[in-house]
VOZAMAR-603438 format. One record per residue (C-alpha): x, y negated, z. Coordinates in nm, 4 decimals. Last residue first. Layout:
X,Y,Z
...
This chain:
1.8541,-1.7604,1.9367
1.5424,-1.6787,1.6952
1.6859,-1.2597,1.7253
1.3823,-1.1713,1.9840
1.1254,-1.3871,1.7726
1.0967,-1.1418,1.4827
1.0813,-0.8400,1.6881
0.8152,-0.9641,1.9197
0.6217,-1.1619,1.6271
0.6258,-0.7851,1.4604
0.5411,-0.5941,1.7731
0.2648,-0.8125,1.8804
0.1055,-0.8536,1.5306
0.0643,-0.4498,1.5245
-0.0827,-0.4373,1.8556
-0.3278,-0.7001,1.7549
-0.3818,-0.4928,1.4225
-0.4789,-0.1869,1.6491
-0.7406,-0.3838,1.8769
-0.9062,-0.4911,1.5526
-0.8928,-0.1759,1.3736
-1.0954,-0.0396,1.6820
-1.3197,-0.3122,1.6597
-1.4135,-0.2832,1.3286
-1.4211,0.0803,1.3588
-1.7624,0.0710,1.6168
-1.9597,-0.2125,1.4571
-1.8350,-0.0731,1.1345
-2.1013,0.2334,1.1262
-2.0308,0.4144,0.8046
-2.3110,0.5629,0.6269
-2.4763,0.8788,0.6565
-2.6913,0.9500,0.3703
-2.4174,0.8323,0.1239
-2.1785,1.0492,0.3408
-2.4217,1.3444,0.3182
-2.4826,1.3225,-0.0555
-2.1189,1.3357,-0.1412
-2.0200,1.6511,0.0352
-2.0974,1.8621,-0.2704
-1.8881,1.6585,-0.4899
-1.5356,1.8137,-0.3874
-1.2829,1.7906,-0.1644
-1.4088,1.4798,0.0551
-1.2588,1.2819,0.3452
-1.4830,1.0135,0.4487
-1.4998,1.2646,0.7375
-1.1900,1.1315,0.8937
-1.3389,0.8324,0.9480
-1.2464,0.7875,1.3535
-1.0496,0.4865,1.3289
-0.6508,0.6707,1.3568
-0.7948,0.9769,1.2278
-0.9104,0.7536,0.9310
-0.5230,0.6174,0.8600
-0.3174,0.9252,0.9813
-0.5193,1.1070,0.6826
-0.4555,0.8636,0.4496
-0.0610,0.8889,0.5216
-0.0392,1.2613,0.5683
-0.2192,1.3728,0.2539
0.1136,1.4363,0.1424
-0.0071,1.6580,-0.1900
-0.2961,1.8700,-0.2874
-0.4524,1.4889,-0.2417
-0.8394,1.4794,-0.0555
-1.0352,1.2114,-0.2015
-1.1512,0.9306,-0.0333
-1.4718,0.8152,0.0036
-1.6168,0.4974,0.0409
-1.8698,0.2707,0.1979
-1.7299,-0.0797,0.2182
-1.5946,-0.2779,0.5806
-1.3489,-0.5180,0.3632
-1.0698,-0.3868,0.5876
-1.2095,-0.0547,0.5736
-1.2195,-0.0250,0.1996
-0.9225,-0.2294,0.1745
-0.7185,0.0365,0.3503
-0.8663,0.3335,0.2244
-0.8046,0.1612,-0.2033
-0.4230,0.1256,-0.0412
-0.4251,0.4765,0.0472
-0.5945,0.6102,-0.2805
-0.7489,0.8884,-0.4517
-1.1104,0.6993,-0.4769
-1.4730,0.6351,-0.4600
-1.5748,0.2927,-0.3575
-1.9204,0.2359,-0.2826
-2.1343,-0.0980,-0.2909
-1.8564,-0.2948,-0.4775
-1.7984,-0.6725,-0.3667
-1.4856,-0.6383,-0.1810
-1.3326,-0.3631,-0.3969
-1.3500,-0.5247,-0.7311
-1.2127,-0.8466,-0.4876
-0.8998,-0.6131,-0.4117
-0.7914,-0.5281,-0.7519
-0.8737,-0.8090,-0.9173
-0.6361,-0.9778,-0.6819
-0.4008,-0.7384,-0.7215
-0.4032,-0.7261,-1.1106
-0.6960,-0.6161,-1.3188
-0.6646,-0.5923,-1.7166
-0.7827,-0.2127,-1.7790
-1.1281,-0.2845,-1.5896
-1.3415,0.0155,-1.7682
-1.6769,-0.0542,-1.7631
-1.9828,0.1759,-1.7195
-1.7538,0.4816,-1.6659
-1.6823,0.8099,-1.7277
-1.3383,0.9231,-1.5947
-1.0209,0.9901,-1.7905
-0.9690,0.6310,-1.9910
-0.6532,0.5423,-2.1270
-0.4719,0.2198,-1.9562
-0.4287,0.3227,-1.5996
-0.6448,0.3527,-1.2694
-0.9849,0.0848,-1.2525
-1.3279,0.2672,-1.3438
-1.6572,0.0133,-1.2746
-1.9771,0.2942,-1.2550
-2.3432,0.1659,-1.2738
-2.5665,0.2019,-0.9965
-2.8658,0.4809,-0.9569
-2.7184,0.5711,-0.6136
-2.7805,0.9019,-0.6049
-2.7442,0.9748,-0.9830
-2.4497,0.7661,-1.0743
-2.3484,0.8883,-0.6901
-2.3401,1.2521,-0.8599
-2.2334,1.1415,-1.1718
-1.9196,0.9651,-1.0246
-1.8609,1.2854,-0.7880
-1.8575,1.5802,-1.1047
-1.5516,1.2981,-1.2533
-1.3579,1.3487,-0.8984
-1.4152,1.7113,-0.9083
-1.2647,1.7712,-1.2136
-0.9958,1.5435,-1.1265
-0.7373,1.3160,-1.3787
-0.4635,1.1295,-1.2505
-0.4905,0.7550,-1.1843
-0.7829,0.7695,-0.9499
-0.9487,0.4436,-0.8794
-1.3542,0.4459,-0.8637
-1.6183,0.1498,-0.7867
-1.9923,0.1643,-0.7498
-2.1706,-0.1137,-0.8735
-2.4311,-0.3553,-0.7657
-2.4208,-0.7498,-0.9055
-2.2148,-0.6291,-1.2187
-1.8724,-0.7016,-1.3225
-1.8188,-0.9307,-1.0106
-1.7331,-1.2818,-1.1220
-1.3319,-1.4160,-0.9559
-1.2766,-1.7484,-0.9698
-1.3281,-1.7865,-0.5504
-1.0708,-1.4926,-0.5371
-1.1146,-1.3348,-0.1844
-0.7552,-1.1488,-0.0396
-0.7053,-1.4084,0.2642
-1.0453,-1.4481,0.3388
-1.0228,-1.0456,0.4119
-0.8156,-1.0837,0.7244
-0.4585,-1.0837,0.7100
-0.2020,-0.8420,0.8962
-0.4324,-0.5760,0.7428
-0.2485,-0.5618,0.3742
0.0494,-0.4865,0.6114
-0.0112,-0.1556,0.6631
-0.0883,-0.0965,0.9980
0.1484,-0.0104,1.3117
0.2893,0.3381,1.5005
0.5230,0.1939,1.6933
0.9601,0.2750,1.7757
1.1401,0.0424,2.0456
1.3597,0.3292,2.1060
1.3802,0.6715,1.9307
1.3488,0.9443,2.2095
1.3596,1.2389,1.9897
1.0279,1.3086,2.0839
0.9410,0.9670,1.9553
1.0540,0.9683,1.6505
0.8394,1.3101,1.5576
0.5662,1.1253,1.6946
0.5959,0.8107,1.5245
0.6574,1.0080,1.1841
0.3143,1.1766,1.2625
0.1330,0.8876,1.3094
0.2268,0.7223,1.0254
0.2590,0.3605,0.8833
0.6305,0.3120,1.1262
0.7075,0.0244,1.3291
1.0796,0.0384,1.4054
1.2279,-0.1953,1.6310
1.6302,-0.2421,1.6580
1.7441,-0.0611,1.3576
2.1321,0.0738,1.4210
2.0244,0.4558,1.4740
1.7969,0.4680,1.1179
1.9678,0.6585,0.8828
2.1012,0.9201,1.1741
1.7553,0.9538,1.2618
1.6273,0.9896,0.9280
1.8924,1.2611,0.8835
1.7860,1.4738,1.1901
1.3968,1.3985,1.0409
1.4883,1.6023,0.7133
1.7032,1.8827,0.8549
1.4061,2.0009,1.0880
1.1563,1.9453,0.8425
0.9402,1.6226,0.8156
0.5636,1.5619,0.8513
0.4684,1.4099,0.4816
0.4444,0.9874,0.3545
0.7182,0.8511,0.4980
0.6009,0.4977,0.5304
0.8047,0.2371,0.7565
0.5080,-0.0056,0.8617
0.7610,-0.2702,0.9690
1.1587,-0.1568,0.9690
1.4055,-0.4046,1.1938
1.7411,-0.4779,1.1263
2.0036,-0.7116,1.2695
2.3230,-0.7633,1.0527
2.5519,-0.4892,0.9093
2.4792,-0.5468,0.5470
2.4573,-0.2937,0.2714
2.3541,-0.0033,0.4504
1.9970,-0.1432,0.4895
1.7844,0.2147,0.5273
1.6041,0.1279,0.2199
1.9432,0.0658,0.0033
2.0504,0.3410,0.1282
1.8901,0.5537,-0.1701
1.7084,0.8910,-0.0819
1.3726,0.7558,0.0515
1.3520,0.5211,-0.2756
1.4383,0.8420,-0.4991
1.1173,1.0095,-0.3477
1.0357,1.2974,-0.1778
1.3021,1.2083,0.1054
1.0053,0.9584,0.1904
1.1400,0.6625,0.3832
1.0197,0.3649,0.1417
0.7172,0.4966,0.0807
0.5091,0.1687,0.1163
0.6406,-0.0794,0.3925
0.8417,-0.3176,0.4724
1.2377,-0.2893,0.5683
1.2955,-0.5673,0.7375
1.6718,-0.7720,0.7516
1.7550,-1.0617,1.0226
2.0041,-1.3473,0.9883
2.0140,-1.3581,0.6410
2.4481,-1.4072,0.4358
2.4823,-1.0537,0.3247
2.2974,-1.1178,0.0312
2.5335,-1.0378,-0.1871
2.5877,-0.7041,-0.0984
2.2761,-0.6141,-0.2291
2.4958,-0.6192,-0.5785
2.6347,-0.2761,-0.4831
2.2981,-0.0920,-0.4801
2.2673,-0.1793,-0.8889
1.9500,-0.3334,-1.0176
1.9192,-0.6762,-0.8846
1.6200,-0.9302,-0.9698
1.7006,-1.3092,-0.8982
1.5566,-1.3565,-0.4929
1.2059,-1.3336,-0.5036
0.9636,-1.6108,-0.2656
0.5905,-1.4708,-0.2167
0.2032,-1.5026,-0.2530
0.1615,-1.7161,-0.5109
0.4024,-1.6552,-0.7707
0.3651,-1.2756,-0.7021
0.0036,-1.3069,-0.7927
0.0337,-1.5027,-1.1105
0.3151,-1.2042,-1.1844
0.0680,-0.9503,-1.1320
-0.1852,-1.1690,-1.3183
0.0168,-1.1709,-1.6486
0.1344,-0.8354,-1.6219
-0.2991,-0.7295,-1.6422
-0.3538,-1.0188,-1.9176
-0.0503,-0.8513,-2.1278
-0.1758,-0.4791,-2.0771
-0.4947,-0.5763,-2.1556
-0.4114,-0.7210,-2.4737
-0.1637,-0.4488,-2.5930
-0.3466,-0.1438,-2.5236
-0.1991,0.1253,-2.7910
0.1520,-0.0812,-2.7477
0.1137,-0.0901,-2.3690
0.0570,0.2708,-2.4105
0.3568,0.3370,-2.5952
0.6087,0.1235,-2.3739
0.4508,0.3385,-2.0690
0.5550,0.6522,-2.2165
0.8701,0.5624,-2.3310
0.9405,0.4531,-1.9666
0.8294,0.7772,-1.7913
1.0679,0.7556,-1.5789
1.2832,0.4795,-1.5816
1.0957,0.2066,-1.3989
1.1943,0.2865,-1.0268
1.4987,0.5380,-1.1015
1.6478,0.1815,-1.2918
1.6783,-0.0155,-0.9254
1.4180,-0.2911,-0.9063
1.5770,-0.4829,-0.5849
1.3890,-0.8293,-0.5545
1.4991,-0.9366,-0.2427
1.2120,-1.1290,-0.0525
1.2620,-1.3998,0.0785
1.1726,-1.5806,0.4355
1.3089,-1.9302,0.4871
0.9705,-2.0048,0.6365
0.9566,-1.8289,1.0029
0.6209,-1.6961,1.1839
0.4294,-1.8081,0.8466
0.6795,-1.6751,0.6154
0.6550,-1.3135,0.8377
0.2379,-1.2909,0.7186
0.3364,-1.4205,0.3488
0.5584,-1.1396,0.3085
0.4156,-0.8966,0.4910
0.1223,-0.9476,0.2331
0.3275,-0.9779,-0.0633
0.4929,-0.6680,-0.0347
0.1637,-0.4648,0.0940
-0.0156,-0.6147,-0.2261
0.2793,-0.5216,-0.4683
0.3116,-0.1881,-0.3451
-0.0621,-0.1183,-0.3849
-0.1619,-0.2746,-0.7462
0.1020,-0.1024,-0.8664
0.2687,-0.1301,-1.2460
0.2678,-0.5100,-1.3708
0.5731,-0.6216,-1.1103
0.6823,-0.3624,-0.8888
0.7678,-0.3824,-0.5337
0.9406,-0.1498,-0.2826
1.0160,-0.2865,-0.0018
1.2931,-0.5566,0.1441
1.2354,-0.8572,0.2806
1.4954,-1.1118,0.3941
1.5081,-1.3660,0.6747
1.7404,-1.6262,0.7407
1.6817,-1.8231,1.0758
């Protein structure tokens, strides 16, 4: 059977989109192995802000060669790419798989241009279509969640990332519809650990925030000063936050082992949630002024909601207070069994 993949990826620019792409990936290649991935990199997705980017790459040339280096090292290994298509009327050529999955990441999100272009609702191809860990990313309007229903009518299982998107699915009596996790937790943490890889410093507390918070910088020098640790900064090429080290180069896998062997993660950051859990660290997660929805389905979900923060103040009590795995270990568990179930079910329903 012919399966292809289809998320939104980006080589050298997102440590989460290309670790959830590569992850569902290698977890549906295992269930059936002519699995590919179809590497659609429309213009919107690298457009904006392009001048930008092509400046800072200039300022921060080294880094920024090592760091696209190990994204496409990482891509190598972890999944199969079909030649790279720009335009929505070249999908059409790979009309010839058996079954189609939407992964996850934003895809869905009217916010976005990827939740406004058909490509992410499979209009190019009238085969069989599943979605996996679906992400919308807010609570939809009226008008909004009509349309995504309309979008969506000829999928046969839809897994969604959010619990509010299953619930508004659900009311409107969406079949075969589940509320799963992000692929990054269809694999257990051996999966992510780079033997090569040398933490920075043998204790360290960790932060990713691309944009720049007050309250995020009045944080590090609080746990600076709680923890007495040195700081490791990872988000972008020029440096907002004060830091010990500031890891320009890392890729996915530097990425995820920076978070496997930090003692506190402090971040902005679905993805840096997920791996935080998944790798059972302390962390905290700062709360966005925009869709909040998708971290906050996450801890609700295993009972961290109070890893939460909006502002330093609340800092000392989670250090004081520390998470308690035992408990969300085995929650997570039970919820990535369900998860497997749904996808092998899906899968394995169009074999004949």
């Amino acid at each position: 059977m012919k399966i292809y993949l289809l998320s939104v990826h980006n080589i050298g620019n997102n440590f989460g989109t290309t670790l959830q792409a590569c992850a569902l990936y290698d977890y549906v290649s295992e269930i059936n192995s002519d699995t590919t991935i179809i590497n659609y990199r429309p213009k919107y997705s690298y457009n904006k802000g392009k001048i930008g980017q092509l400046v800072k790459k200039i300022l921060y040339f080294k880094d920024a060669m090592l760091q696209e280096k190990r994204y496409r090292e990482y891509y190598d290994s972890h999944s199969k790419l079909t030649e790279k298509v720009e335009r929505y009327s070249d999908l059409r050529k790979f009309n010839d798989g058996d079954l189609y999955i939407i992964g996850s990441d934003q895809v869905w999100n009217p916010s976005y241009n990827c939740g406004n272009d058909p490509a992410y609702y499979l209009k190019f191809v009238d085969g069989n279509k599943i979605a996996y860990s679906a992400s919308v990313g807010q609570v939809l309007d009226d008008k909004q969640l009509t349309n995504l229903c309309s979008l969506i009518k000829d999928f046969s299982y839809i897994g969604v990332r959010e619990s509010c998107t299953y619930e508004q699915l659900s009311e409107l009596q969406v079949n075969n519809i589940k509320h799963v996790v992000d692929p990054v937790f269809l694999h257990s943490a051996q999966y992510y650990r780079d033997r090569k890889f040398q933490p920075p410093f043998s204790n360290y507390i960790l932060v990713y925030a691309v944009t720049y918070d007050e309250e995020i910088e009045r944080t590090i020098q609080e746990a600076r000063k709680l923890l007495g640790k040195k700081v490791v900064l990872l988000g972008g090429y020029r440096l907002k936050y004060s830091c010990d080290l500031y890891y320009r180069s890392a890729g996915p896998s530097e990425f995820a082992n920076l978070i496997m062997n930090c003692d506190l993660f402090i971040a902005n950051s679905f993805h840096g949630c997920a791996f935080s859990i998944l790798f059972e660290r302390q962390f905290v997660v700062f709360k966005s002024k925009v869709a909040t929805e998708r971290i906050e389905s996450l801890l609700k979900r295993l009972n961290l909601e109070e890893r939460m923060i909006s502002n330093s103040s609340e800092l000392k009590e989670q250090i004081e207070n520390p998470i308690q795995y035992n408990t969300v270990t085995k929650k997570l568990k039970g919820w990535i069994e369900e998860s497997k179930e749904f996808l092998n079910g899906a899968i394995r329903s169009f074999e004949k």
